[in-house]
N, CA, C and O atoms as a MOPAC input file, in Angstrom:
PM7 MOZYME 1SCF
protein

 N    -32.82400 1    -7.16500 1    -1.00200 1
 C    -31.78200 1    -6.74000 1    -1.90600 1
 C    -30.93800 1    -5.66200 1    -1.22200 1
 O    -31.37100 1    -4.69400 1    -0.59700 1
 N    -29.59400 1    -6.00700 1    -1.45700 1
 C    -28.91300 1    -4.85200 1    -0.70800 1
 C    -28.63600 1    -3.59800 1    -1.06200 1
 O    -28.67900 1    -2.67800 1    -0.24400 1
 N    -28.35300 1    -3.44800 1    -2.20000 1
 C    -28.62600 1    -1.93800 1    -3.10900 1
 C    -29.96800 1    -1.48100 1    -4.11500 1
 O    -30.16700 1    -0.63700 1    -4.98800 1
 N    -30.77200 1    -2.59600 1    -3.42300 1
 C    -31.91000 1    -1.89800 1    -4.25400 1
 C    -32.77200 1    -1.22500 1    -3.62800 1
 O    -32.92000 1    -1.27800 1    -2.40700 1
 N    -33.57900 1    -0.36400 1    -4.57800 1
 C    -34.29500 1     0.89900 1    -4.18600 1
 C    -35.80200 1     0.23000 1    -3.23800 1
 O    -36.52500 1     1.02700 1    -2.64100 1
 N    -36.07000 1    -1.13200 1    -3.22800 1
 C    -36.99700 1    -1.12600 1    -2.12300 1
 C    -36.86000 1    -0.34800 1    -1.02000 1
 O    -36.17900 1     0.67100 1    -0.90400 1
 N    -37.67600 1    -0.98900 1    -0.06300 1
 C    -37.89800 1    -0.39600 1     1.28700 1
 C    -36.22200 1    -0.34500 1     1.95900 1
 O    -35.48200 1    -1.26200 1     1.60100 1
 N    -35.85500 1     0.33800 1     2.57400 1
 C    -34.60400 1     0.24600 1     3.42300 1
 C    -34.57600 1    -0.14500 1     4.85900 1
 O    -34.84400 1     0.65800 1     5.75200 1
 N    -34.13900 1    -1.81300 1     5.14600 1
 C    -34.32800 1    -1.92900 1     6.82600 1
 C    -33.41700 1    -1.30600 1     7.71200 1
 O    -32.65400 1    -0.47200 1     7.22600 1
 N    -33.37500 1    -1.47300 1     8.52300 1
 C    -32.29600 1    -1.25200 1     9.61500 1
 C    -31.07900 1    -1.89300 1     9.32100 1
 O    -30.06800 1    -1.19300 1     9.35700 1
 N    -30.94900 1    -3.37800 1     8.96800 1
 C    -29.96500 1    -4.37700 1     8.62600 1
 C    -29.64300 1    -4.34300 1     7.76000 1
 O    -28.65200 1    -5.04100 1     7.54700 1
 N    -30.19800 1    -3.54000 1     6.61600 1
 C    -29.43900 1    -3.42300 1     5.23900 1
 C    -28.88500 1    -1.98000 1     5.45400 1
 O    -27.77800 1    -1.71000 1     4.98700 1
 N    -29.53900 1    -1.11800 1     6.08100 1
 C    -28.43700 1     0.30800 1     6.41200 1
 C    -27.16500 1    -0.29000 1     7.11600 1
 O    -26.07600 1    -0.51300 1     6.58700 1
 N    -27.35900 1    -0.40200 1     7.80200 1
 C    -26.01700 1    -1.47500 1     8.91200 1
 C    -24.86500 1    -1.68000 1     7.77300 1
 O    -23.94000 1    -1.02500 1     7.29300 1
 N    -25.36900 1    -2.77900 1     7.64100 1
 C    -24.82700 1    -3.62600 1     6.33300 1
 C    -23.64400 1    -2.70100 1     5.33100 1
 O    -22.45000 1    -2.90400 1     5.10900 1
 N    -24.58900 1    -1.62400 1     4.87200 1
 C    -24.16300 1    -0.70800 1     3.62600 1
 C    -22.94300 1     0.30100 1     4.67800 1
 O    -21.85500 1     0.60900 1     4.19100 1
 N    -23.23200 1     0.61900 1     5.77000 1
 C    -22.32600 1     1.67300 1     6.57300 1
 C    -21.29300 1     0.45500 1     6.42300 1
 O    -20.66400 1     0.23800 1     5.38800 1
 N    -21.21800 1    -0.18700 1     7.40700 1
 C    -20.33400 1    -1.55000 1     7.62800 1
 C    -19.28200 1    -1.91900 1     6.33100 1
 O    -18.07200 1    -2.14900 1     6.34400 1
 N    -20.18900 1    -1.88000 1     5.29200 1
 C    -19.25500 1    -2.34300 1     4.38700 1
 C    -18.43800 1    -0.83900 1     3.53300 1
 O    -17.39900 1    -1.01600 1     2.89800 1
 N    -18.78100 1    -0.08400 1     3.59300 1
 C    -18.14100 1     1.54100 1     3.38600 1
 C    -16.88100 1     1.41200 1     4.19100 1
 O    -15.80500 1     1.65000 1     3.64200 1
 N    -16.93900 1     1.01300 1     5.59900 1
 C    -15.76000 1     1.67500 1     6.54700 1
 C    -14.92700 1     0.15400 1     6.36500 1
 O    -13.72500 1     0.27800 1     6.59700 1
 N    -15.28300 1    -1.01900 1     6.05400 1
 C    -14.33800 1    -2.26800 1     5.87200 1
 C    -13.50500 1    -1.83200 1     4.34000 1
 O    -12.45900 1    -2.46800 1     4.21300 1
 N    -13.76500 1    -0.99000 1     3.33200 1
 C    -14.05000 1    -0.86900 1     2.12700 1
 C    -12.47100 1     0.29600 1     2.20000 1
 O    -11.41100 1     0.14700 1     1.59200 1
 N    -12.98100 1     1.71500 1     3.44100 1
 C    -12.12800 1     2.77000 1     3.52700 1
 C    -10.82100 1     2.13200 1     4.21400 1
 O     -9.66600 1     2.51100 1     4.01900 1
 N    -11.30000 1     0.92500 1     5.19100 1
 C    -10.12000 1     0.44600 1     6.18400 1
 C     -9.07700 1     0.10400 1     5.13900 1
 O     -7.93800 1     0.56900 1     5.13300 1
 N     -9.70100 1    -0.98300 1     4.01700 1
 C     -9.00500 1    -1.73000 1     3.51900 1
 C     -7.57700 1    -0.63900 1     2.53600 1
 O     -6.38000 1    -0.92300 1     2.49200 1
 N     -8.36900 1     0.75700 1     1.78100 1
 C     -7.83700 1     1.54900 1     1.18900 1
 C     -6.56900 1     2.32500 1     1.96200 1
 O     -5.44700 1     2.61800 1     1.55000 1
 N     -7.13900 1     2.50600 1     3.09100 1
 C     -6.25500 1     3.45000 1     3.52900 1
 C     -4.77800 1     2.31600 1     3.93900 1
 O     -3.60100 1     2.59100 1     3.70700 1
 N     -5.26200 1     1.13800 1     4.53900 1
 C     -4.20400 1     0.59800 1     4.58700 1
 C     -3.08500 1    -0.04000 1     3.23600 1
 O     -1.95800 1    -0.47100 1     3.47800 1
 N     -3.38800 1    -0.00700 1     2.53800 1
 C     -2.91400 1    -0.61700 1     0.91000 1
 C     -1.91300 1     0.97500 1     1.03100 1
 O     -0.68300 1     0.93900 1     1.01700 1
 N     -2.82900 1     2.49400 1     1.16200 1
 C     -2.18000 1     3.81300 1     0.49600 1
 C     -1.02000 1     4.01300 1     1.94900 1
 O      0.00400 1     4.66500 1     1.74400 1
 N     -1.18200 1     3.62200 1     2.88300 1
 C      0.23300 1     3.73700 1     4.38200 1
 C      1.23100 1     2.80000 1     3.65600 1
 O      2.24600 1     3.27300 1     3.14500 1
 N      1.00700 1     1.73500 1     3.61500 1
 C      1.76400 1     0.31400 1     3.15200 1
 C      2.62800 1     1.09400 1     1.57900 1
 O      3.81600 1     1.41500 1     1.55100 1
 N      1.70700 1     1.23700 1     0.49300 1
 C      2.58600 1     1.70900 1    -0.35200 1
 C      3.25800 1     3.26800 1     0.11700 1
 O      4.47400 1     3.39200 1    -0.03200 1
 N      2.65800 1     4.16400 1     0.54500 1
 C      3.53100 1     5.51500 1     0.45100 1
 C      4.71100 1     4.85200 1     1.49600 1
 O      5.74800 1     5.47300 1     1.26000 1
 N      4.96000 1     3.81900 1     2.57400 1
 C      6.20700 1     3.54200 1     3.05000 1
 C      7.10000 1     2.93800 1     1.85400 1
 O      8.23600 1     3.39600 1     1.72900 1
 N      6.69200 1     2.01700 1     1.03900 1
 C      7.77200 1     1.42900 1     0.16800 1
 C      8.39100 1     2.44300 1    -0.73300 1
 O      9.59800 1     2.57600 1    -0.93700 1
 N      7.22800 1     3.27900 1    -1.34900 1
 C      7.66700 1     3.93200 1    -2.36700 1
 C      8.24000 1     5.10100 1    -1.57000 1
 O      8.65900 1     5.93200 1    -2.37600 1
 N      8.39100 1     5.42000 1    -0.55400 1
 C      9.55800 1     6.52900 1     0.19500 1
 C      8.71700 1     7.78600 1     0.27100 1
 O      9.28600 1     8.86000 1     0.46900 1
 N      7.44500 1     7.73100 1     0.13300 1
 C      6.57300 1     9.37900 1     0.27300 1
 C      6.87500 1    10.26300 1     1.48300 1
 O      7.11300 1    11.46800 1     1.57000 1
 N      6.74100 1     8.71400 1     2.91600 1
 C      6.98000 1     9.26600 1     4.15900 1
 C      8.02200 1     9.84000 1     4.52300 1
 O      9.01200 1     9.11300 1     4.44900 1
 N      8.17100 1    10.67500 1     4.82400 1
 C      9.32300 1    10.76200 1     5.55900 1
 C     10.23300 1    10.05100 1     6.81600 1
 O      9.77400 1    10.60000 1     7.81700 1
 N     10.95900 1     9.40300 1     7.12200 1
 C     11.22400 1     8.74300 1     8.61500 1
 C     12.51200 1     8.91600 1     8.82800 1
 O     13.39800 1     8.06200 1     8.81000 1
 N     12.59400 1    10.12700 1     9.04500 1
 C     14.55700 1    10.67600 1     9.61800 1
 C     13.89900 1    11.07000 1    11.20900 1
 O     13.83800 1    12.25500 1    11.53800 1
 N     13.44800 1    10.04000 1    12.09500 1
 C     13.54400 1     9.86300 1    13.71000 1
 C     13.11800 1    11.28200 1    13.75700 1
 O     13.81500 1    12.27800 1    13.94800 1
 N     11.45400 1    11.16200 1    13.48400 1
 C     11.04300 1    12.86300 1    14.02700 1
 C      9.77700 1    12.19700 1    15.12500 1
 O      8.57000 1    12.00500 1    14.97800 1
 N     10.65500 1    11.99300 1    16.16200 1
 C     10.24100 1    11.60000 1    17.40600 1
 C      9.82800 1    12.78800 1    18.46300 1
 O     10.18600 1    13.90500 1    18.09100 1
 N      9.25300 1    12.74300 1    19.50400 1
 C      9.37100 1    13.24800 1    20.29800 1
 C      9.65900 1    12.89100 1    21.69200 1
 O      9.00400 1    12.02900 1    22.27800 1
 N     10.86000 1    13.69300 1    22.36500 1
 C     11.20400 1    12.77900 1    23.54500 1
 C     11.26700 1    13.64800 1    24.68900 1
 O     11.82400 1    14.71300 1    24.42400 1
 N     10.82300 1    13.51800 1    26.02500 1
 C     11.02800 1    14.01200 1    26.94600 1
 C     12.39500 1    14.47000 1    27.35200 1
 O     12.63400 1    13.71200 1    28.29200 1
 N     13.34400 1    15.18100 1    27.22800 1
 C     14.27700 1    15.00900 1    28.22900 1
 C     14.54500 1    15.64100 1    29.03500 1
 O     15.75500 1    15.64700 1    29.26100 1
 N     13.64200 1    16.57300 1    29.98600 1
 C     13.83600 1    17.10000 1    31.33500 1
 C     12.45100 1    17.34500 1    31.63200 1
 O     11.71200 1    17.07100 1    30.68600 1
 N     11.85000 1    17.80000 1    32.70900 1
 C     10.60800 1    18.41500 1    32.98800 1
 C     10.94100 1    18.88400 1    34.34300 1
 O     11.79200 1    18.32800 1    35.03800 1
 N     10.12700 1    20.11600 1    34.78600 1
 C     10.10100 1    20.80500 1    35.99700 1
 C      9.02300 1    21.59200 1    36.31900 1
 O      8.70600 1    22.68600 1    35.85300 1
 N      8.32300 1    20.71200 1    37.43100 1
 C      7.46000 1    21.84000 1    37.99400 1
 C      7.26600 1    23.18900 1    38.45400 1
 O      7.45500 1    23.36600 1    39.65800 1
 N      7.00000 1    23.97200 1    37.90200 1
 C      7.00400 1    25.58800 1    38.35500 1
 C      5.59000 1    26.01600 1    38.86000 1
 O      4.73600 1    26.40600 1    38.06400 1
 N      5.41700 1    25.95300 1    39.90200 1
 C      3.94400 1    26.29300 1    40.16000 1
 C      2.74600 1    25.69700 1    39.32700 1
 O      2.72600 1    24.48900 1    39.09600 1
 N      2.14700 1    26.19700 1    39.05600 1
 C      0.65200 1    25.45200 1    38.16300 1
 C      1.24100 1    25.59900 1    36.74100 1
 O      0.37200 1    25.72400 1    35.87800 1
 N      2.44200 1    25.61100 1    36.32400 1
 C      3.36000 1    25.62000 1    35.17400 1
 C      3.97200 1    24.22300 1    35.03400 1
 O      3.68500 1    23.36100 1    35.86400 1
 N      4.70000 1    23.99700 1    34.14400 1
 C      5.32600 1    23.27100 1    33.93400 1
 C      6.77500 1    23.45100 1    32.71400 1
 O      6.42300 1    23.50100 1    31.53500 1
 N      7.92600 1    23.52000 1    32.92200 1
 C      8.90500 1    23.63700 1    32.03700 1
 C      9.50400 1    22.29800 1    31.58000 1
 O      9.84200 1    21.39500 1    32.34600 1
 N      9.58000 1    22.27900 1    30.43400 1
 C      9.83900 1    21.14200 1    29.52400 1
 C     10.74700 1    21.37100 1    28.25400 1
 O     10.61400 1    22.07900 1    27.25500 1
 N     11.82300 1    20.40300 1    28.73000 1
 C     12.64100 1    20.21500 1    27.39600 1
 C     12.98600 1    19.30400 1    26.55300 1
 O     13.77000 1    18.37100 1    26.72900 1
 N     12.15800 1    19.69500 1    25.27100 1
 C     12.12000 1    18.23000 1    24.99900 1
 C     12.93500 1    18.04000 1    23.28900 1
 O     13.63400 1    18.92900 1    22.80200 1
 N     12.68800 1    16.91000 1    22.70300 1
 C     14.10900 1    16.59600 1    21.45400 1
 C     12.84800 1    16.48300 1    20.69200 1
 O     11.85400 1    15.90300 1    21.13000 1
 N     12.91900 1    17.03200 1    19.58400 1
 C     11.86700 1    16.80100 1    18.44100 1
 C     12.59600 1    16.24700 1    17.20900 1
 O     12.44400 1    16.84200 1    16.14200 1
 N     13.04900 1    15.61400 1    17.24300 1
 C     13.62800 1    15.07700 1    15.65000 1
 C     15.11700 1    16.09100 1    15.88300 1
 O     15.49700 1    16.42400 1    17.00600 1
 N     15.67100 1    16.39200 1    14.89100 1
 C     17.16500 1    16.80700 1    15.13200 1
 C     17.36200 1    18.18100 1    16.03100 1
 O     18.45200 1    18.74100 1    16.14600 1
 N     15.58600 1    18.84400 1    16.93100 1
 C     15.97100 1    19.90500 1    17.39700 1
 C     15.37600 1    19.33000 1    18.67800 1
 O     14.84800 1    18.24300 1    18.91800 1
 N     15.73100 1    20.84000 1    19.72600 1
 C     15.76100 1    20.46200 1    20.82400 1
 C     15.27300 1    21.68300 1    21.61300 1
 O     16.12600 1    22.55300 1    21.78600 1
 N     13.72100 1    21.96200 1    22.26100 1
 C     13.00300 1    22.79600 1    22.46700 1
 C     12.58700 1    22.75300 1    23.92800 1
 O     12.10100 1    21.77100 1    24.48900 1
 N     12.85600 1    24.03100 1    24.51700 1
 C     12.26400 1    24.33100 1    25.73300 1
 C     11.33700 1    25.18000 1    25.78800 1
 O     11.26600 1    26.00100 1    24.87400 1
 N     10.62500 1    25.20700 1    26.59100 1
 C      8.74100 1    25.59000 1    26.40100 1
 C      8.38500 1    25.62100 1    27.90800 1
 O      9.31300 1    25.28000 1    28.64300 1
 N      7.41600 1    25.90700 1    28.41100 1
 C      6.52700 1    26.11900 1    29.63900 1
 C      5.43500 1    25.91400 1    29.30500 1
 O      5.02100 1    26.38700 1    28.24600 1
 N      4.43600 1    24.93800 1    30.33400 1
 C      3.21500 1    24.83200 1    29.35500 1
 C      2.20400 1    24.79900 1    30.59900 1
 O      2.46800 1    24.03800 1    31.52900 1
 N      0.88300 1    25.71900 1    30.65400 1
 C      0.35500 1    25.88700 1    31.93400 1
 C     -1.08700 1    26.72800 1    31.54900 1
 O     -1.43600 1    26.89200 1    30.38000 1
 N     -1.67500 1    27.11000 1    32.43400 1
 C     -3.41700 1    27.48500 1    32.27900 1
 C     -2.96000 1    28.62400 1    31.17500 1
 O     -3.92700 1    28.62800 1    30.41400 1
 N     -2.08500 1    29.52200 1    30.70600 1
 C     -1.85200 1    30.51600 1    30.38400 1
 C     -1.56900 1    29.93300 1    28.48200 1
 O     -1.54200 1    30.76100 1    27.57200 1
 N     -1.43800 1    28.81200 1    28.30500 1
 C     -1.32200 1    28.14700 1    27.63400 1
 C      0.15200 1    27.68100 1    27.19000 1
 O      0.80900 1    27.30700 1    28.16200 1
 N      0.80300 1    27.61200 1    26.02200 1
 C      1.95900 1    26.97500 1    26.02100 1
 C      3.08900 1    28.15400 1    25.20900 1
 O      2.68300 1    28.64400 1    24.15500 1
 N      4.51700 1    28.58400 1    25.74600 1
 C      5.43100 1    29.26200 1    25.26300 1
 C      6.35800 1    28.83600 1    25.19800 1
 O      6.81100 1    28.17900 1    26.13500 1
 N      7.09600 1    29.05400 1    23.94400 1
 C      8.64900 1    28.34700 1    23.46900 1
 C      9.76700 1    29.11700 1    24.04500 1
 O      9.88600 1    30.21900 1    23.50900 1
 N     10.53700 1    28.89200 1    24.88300 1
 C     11.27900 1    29.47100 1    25.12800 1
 C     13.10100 1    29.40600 1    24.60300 1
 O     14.03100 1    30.09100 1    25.02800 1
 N     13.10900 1    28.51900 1    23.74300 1
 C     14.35600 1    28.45200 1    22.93300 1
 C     14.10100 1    27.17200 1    22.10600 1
 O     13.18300 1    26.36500 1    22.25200 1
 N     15.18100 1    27.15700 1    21.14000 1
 C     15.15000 1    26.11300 1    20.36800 1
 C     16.32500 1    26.13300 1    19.97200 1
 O     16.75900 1    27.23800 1    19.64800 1
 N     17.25500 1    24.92300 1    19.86000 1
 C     18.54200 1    24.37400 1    19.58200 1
 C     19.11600 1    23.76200 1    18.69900 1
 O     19.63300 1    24.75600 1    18.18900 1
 N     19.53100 1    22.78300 1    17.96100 1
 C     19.75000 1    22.01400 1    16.75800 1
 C     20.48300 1    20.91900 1    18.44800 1
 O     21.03800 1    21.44400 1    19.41400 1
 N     20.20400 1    19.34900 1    18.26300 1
 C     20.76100 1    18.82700 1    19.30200 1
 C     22.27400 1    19.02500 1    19.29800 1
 O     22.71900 1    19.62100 1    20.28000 1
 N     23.33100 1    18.54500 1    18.16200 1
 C     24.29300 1    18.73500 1    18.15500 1
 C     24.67700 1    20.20200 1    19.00200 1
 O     25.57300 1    20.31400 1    19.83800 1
 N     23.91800 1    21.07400 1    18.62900 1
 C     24.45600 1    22.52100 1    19.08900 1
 C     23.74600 1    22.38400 1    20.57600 1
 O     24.05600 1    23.41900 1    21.16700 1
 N     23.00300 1    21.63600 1    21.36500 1
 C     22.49000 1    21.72100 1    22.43000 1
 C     23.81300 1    20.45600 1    23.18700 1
 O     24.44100 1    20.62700 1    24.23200 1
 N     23.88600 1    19.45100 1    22.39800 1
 C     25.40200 1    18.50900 1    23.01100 1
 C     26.71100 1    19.16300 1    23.22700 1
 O     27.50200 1    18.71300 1    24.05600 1
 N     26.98700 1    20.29000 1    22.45600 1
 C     28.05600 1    21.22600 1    23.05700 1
 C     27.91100 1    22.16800 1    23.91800 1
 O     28.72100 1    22.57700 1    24.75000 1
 N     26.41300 1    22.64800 1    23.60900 1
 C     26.33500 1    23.58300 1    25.08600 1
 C     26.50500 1    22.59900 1    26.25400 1
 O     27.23000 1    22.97600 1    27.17400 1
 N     25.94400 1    21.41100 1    26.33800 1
 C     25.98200 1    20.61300 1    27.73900 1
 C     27.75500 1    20.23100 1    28.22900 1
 O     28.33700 1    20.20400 1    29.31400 1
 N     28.18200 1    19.97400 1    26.77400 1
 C     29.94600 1    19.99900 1    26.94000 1
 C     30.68500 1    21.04600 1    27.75300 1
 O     31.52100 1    20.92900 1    28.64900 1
 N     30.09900 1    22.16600 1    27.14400 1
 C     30.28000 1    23.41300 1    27.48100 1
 C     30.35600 1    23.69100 1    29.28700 1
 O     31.21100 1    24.15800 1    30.04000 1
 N     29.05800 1    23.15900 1    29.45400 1
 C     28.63600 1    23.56200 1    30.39300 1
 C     29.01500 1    23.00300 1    31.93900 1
 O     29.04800 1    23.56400 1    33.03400 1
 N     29.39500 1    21.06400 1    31.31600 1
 C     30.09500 1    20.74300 1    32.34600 1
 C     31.63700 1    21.49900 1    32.40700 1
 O     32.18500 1    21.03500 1    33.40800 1
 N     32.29300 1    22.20100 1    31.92400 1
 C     33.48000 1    23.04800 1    32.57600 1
 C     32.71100 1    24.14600 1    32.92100 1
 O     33.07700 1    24.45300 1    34.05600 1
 N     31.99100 1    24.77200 1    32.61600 1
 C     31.91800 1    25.64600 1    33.33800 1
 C     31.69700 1    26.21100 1    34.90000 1
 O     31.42100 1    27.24400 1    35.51200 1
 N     31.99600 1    24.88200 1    35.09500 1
 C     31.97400 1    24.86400 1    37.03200 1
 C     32.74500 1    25.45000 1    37.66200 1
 O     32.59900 1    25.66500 1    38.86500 1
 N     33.65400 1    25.80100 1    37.02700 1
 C     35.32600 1    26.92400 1    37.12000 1
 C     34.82300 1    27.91200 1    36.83400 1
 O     34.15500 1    28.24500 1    35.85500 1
 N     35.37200 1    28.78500 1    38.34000 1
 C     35.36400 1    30.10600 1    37.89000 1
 C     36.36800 1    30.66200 1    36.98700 1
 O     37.41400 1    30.01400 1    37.02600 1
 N     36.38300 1    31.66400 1    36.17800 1
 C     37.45800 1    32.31400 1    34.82800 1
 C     37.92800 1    32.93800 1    35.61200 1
 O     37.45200 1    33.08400 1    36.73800 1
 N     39.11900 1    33.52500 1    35.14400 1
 C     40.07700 1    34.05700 1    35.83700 1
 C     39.81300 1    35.42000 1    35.70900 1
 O     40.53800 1    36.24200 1    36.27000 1
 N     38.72000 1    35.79800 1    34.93800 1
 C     38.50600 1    37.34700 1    34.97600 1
 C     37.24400 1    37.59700 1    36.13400 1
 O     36.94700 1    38.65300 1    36.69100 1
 N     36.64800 1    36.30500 1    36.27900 1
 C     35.16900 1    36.65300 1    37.04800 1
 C     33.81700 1    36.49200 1    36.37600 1
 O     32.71600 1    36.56100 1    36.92200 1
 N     34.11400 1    36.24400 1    34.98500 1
 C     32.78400 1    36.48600 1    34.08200 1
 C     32.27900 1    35.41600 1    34.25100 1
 O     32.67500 1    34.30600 1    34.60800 1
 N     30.78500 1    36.11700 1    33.77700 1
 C     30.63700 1    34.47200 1    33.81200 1
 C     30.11500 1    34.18700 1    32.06200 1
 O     30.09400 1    34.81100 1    31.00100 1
 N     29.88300 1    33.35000 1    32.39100 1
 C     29.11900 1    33.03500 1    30.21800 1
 C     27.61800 1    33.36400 1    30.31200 1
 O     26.74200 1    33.36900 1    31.17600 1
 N     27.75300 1    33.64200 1    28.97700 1
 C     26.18400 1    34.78100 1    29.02800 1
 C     24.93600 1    33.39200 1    28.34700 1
 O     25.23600 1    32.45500 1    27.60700 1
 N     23.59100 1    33.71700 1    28.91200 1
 C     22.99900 1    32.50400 1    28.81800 1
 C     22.32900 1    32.87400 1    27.25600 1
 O     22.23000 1    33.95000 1    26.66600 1
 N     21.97700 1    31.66900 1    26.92700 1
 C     22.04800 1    31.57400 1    25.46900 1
 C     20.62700 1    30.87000 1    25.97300 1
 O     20.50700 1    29.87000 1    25.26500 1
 N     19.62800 1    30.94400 1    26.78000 1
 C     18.26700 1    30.47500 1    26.70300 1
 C     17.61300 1    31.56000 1    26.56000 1
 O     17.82700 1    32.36900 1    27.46300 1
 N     16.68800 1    31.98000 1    25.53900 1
 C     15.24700 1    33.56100 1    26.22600 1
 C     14.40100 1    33.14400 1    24.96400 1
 O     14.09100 1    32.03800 1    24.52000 1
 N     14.16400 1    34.31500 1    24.58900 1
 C     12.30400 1    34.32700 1    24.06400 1
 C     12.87400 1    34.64300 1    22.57700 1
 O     12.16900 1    34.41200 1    21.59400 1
 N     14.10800 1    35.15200 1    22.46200 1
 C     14.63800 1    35.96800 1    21.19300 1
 C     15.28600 1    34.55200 1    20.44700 1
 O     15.30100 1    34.58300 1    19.21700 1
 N     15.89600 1    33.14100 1    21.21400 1
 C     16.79100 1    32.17300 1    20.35200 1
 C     15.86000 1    31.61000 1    19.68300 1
 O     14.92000 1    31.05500 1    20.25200 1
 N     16.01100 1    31.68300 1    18.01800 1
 C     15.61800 1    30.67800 1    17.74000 1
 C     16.87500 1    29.84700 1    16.64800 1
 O     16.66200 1    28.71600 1    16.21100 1

């Protein structure tokens, strides 16, 4: 008997685990499936994407797009530090920006950097 209080074999423990996790599989997939229809999830492209990396010694600097922002970080034995964060739009005009800035200004200045430990 499979739920009865006799002796308990090996193959009826089996059995009883086995059918618990076919039981949780089945639930959890029904509760993903509905919270997508009924809109619980969220899905406004909160991706994560590489878009630069650079080796710095036993470091590593990385800038990467997280959904509508756009974060640079260092990540190494010392563990991991954010070193700015952007909105992309506002990181697509700095890059706008930045291709003129290959010209020198006519005063000498130059543009002050908008990366450190203080942007967020």
């Amino acid at each position: 008997m499979l739920f009865g209080t006799e002796e308990l074999s090996l193959v009826s423990y089996v059995m009883r685990v086995f059918l618990a996790l076919a039981v949780m599989a089945v639930l959890a997939t029904f509760f993903v499936g509905l919270a997508k229809n009924r809109g619980w999830v969220r899905q406004d492209g909160a991706h994560v994407k590489i878009m630069a990396s650079l080796p710095l010694g036993k470091d590593v600097f990385f800038v990467l797009r997280c959904g509508p922002d756009v974060l640079a970080l260092t990540s190494g034995q010392g563990g991991t530090r954010l070193l700015g964060r952007w909105k992309y739009e506002e990181w697509l005009r700095l890059e706008d920006n930045r291709e003129g800035a290959g010209k020198p200004s006519a005063m000498g200045e130059e543009a002050p950097c908008r990366m450190g430990p203080n942007r967020t």
